[in-house]
C-alpha positions as a LaTeX table, in Angstrom:
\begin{tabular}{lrrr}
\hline
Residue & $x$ (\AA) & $y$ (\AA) & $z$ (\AA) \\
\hline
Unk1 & 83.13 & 97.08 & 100.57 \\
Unk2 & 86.10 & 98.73 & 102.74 \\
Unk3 & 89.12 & 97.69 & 103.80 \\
Unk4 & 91.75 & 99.10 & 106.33 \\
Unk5 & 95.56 & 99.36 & 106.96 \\
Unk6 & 96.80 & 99.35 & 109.87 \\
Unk7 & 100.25 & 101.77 & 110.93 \\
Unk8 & 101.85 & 103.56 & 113.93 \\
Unk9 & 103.21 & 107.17 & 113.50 \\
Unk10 & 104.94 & 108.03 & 116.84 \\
Unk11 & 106.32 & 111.22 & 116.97 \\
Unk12 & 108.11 & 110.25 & 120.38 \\
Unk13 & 106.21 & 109.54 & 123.06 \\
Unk14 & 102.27 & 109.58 & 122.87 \\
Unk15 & 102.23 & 108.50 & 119.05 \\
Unk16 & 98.48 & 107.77 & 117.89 \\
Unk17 & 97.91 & 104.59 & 116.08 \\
Unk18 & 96.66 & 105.95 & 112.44 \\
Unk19 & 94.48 & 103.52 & 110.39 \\
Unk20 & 94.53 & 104.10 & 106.36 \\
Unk21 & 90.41 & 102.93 & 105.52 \\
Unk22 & 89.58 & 102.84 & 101.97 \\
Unk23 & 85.94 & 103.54 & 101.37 \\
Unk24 & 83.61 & 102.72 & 97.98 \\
Unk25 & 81.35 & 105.34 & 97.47 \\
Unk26 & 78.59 & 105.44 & 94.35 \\
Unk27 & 78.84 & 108.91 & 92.55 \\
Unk28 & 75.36 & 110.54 & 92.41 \\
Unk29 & 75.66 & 111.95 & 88.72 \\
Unk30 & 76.93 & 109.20 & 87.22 \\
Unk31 & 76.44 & 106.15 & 89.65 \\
Unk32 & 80.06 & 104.76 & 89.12 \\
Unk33 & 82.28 & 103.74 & 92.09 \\
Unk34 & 85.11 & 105.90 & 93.39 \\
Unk35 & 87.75 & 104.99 & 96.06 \\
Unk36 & 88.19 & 107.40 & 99.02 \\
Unk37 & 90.98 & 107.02 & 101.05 \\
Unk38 & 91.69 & 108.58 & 104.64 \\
Unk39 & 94.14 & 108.14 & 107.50 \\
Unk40 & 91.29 & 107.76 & 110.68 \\
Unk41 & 92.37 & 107.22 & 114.12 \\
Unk42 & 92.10 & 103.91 & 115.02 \\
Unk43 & 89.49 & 104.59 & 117.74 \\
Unk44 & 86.88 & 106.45 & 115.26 \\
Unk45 & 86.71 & 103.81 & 112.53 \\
Unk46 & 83.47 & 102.75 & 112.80 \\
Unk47 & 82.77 & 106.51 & 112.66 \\
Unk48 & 84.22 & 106.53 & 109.34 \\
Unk49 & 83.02 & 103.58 & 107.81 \\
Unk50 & 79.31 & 104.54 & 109.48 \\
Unk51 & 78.74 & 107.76 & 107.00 \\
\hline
\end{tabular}
């Protein structure tokens, strides 16, 4: 399950569109759930999400 927020940060002109994705990843040693949270440019979500 993931989820993502979408915001601009423009630093003048040429600002990159930022997404904040919030991952679910199962911890090896003890197989609970953790949260990871990352600002990804908007055009390498699917990266992201794909690891």
């Amino acid at each position: 399950m993931a989820k993502k927020a979408v915001a601009t940060f423009a630093a003048g002109k040429g600002g990159k569109k930022m997404v904040k994705c919030i991952r679910m990843d199962k911890s090896a040693k003890t197989g609970a759930y953790c949260f990871k949270e990352e600002l990804v440019e908007e055009s390498k979500v699917k990266e992201y999400f794909a690891k």
